[in-house]
N, C-alpha and C positions, 0 to 999 in steps of 0.2 A: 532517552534524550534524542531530539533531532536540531537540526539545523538547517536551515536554507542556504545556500552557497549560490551568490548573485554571478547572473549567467545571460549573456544575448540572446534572444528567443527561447532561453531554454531555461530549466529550472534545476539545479543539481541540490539533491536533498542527501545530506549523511545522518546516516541512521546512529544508534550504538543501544543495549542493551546487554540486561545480564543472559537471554537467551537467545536461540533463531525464532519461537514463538513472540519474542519482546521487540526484536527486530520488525517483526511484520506488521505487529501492533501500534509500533511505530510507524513505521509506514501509512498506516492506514490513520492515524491521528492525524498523521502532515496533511493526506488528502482530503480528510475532511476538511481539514480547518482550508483547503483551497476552493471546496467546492463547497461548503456551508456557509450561513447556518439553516440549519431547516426545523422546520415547524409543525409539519403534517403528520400523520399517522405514525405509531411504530410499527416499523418491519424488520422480520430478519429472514437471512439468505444462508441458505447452505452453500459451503464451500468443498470442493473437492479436487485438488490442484495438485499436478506431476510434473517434473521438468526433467530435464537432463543434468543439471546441476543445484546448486545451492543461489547462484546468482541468477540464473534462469526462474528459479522459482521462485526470488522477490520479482523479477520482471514480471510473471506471470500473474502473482496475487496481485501488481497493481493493475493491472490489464485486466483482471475482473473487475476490480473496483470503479474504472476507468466503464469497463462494457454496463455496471449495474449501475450507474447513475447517469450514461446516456439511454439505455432503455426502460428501467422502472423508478427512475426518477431518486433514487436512493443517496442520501446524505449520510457516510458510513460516521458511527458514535463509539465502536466498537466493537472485539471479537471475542470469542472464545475458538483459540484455534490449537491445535497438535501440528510439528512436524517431527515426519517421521522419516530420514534419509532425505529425500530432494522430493517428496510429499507432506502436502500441507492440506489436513482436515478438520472443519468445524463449521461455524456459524459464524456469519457476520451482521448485527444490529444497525439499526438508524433509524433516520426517520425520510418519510416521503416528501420529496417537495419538487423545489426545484432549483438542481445543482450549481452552481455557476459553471459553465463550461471552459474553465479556465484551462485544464488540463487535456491536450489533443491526442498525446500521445507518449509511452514507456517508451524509452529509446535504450541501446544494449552499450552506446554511448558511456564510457567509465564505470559499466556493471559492476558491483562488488556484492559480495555477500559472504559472510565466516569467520570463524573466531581468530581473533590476533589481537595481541597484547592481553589476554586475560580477559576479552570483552568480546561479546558477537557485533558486529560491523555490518555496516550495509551501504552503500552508496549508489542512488540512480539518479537519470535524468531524465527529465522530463520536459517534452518538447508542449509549451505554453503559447 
């Protein structure tokens, strides 16, 4: 599940899922649905992402996602991803087109990431 959380210039998205991999997945739903929909070729992208924390490394998978749709044009549809500690490995699908560039910027702006109340949790901003 996500949600949009209405915000001045900026855009605050919370996450929640049964895992950190659902989290992310999440994540990457919300960004598609800001920057799709796309129509062009299927592609998929390896991922291979390290942080220093748990909340560093949602900021980080969006900041791929954010770098793979201003340079190869990529509308993410999807992941098969693993984290493993504050590393997150797999594949990311889409399709090619052309992204709406709504999304400027992952800001560290109310970072969260990690389980609380029985639920893995996520919350970033995103400067729109």
């Amino acid at each position: 599940m996500y949600r949009f959380v209405e915000h001045t210039a900026e855009l605050e998205v919370e996450l929640e899922a049964e895992s950190a991999e659902g989290v992310l997945e999440e994540a990457l739903r919300a960004f598609g649905e800001l920057t799709g929909p796309a129509r062009g070729e299927p592609v998929e992208e390896p991922i291979d992402l390290e942080a220093t924390d748990l909340p560093a490394l949602l900021a980080a998978w969006l900041d791929q996602l954010v770098f793979l749709a201003d340079t190869e044009g990529l509308v993410p549809e999807s992941a098969d991803i693993s984290v493993s500690g504050t590393r997150a490995t797999g594949v990311v699908r889409g399709r090619r087109g052309k992204p709406r560039p709504l999304v400027k910027a992952v800001t560290l702006h109310r970072l969260r990431f990690g389980r609380r109340d029985g639920a893995w949790r996520g919350r970033v901003v995103l400067d729109v």
